[in-house]
C-alpha atoms as an extended CHARMM CRD file, in Angstrom:
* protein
*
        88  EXT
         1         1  UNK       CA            -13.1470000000      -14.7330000000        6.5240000000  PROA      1               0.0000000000
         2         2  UNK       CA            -12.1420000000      -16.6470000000        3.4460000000  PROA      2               0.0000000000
         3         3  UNK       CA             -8.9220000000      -18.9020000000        3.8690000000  PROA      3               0.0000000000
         4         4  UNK       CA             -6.3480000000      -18.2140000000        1.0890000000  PROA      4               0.0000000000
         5         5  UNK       CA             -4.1940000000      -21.3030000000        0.8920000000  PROA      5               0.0000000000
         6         6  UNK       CA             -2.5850000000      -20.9650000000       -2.9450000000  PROA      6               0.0000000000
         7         7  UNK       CA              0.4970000000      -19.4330000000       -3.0050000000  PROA      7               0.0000000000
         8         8  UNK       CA             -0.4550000000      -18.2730000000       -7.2700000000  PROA      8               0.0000000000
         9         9  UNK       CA             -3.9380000000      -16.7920000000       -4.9840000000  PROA      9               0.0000000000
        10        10  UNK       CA             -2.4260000000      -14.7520000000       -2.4480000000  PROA      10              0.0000000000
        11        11  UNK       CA              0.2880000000      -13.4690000000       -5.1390000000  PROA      11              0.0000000000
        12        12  UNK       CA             -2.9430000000      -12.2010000000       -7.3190000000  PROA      12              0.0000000000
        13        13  UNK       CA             -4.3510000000      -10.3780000000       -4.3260000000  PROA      13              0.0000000000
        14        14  UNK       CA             -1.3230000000       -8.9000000000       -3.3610000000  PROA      14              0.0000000000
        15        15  UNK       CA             -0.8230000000       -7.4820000000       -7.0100000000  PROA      15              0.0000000000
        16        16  UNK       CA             -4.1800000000       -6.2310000000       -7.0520000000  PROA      16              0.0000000000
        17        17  UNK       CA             -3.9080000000       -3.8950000000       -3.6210000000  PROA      17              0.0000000000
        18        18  UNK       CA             -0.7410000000       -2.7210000000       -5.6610000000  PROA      18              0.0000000000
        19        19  UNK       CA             -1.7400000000       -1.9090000000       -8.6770000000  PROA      19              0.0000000000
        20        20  UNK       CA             -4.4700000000       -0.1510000000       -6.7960000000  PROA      20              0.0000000000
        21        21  UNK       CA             -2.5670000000        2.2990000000       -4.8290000000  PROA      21              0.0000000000
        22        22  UNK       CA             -0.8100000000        2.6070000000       -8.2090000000  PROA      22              0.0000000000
        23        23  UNK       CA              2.6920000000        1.6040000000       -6.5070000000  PROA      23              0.0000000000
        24        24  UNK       CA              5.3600000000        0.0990000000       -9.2910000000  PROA      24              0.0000000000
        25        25  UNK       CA              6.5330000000       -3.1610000000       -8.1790000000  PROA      25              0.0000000000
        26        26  UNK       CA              8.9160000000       -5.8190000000       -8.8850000000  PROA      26              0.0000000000
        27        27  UNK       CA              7.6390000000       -9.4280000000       -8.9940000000  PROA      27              0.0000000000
        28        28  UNK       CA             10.2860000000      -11.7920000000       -8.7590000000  PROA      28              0.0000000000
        29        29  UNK       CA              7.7410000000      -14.8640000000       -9.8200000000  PROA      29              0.0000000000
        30        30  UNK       CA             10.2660000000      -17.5080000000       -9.0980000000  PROA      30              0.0000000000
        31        31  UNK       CA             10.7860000000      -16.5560000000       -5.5290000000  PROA      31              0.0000000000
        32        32  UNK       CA              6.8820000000      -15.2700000000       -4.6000000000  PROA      32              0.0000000000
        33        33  UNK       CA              9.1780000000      -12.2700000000       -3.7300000000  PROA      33              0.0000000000
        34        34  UNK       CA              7.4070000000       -8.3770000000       -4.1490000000  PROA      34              0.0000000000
        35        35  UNK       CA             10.0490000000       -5.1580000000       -4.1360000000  PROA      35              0.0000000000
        36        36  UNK       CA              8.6590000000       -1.6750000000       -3.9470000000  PROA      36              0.0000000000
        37        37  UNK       CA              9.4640000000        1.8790000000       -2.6260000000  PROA      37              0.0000000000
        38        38  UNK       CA              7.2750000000        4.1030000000       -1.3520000000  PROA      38              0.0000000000
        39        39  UNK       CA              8.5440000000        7.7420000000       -0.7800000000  PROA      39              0.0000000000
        40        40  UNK       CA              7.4540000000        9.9370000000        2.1080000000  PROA      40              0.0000000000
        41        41  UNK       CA              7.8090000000       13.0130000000        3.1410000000  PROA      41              0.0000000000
        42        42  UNK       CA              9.5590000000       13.0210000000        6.0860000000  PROA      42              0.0000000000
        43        43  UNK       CA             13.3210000000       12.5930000000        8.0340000000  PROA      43              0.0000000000
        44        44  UNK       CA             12.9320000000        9.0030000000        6.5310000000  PROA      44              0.0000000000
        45        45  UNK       CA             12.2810000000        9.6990000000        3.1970000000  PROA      45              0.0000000000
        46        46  UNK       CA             11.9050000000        6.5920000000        1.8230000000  PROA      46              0.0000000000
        47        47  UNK       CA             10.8900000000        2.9560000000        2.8240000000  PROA      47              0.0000000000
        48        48  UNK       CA             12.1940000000       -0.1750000000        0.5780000000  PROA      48              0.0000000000
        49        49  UNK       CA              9.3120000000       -2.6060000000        1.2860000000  PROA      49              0.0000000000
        50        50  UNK       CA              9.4730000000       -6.5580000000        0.1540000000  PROA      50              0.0000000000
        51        51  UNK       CA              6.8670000000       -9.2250000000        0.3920000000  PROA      51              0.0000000000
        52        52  UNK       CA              7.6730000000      -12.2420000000        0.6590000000  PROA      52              0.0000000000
        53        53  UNK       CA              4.5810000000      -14.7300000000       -0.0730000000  PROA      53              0.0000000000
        54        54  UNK       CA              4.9380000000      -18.2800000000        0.7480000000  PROA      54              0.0000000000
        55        55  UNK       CA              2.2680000000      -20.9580000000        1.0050000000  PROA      55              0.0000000000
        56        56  UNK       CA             -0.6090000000      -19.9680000000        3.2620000000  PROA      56              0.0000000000
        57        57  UNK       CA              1.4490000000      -16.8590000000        4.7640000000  PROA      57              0.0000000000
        58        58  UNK       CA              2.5460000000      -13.5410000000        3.5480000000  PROA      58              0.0000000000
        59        59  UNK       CA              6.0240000000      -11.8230000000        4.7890000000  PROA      59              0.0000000000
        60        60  UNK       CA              6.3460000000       -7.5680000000        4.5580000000  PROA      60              0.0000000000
        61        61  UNK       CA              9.5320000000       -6.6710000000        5.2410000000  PROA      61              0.0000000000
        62        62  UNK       CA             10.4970000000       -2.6170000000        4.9760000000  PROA      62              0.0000000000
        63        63  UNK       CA             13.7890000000       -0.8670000000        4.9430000000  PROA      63              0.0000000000
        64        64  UNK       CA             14.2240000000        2.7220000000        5.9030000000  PROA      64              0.0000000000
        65        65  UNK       CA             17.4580000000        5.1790000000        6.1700000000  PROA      65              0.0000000000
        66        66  UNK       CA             17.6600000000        7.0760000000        9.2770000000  PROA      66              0.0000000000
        67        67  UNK       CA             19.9750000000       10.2680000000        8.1720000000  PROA      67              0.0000000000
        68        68  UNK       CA             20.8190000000       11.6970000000       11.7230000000  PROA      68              0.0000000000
        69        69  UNK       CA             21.8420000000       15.5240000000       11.7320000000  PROA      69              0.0000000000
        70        70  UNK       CA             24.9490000000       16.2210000000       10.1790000000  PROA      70              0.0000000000
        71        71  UNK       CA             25.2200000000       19.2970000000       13.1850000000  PROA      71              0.0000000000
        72        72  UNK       CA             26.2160000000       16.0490000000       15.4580000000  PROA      72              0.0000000000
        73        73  UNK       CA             28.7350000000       14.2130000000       13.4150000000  PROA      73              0.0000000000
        74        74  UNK       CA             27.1290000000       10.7400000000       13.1640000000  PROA      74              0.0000000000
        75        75  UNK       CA             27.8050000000        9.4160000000        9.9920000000  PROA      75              0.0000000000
        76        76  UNK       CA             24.6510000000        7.4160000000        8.1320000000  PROA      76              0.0000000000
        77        77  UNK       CA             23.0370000000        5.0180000000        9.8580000000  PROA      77              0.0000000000
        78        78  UNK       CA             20.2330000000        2.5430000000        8.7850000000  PROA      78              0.0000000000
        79        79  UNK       CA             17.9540000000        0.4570000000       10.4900000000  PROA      79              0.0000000000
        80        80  UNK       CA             15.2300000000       -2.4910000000        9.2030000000  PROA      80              0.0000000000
        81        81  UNK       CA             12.1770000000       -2.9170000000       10.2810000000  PROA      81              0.0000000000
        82        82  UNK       CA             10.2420000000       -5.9440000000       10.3660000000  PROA      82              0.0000000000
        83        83  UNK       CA              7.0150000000       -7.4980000000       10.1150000000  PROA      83              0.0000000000
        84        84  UNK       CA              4.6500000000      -11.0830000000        9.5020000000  PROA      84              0.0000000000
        85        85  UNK       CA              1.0160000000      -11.4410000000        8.3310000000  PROA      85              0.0000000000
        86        86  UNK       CA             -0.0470000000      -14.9910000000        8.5340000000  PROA      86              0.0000000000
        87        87  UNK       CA             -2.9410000000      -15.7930000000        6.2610000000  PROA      87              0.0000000000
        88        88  UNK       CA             -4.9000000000      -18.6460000000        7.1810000000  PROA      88              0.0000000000
């Protein structure tokens, strides 16, 4: 397995898998920082997904509502979920 170990390197291959899966995106080149949504169809709806990449490593970090039923009287709640992909 090839070692990626340029931050400008990993950003390029993270575009390309992107642009791929034709998702729109938000670089934010200053931080290394992605920001997409990708809409499902499901209770969830939606997930708010950012990726972070810093030297050597990438981040993915995803956001999703959880809309309980209404029936039960719960108001919104949210929750995040998290994950890490090192690259080496």
């Amino acid at each position: 397995m090839k070692e990626y170990t340029s931050t400008k390197e990993i950003v390029n291959i993270v575009k390309e898998v992107l642009e791929a899966d034709d998702f729109r995106y938000f670089l934010n080149e200053e931080h290394g920082v992605f920001e997409f949504v990708k809409k499902i169809k499901c209770k969830i709806q939606w997930i708010r997904y950012l990726i972070s990449v810093e030297e050597g490593k990438v981040s993915v970090y995803g956001l999703c509502p959880v809309v309980p039923d209404y029936k039960d009287g719960l108001q919104y709640q949210g929750f995040i979920v998290c994950g890490k992909i090192h690259i080496k």
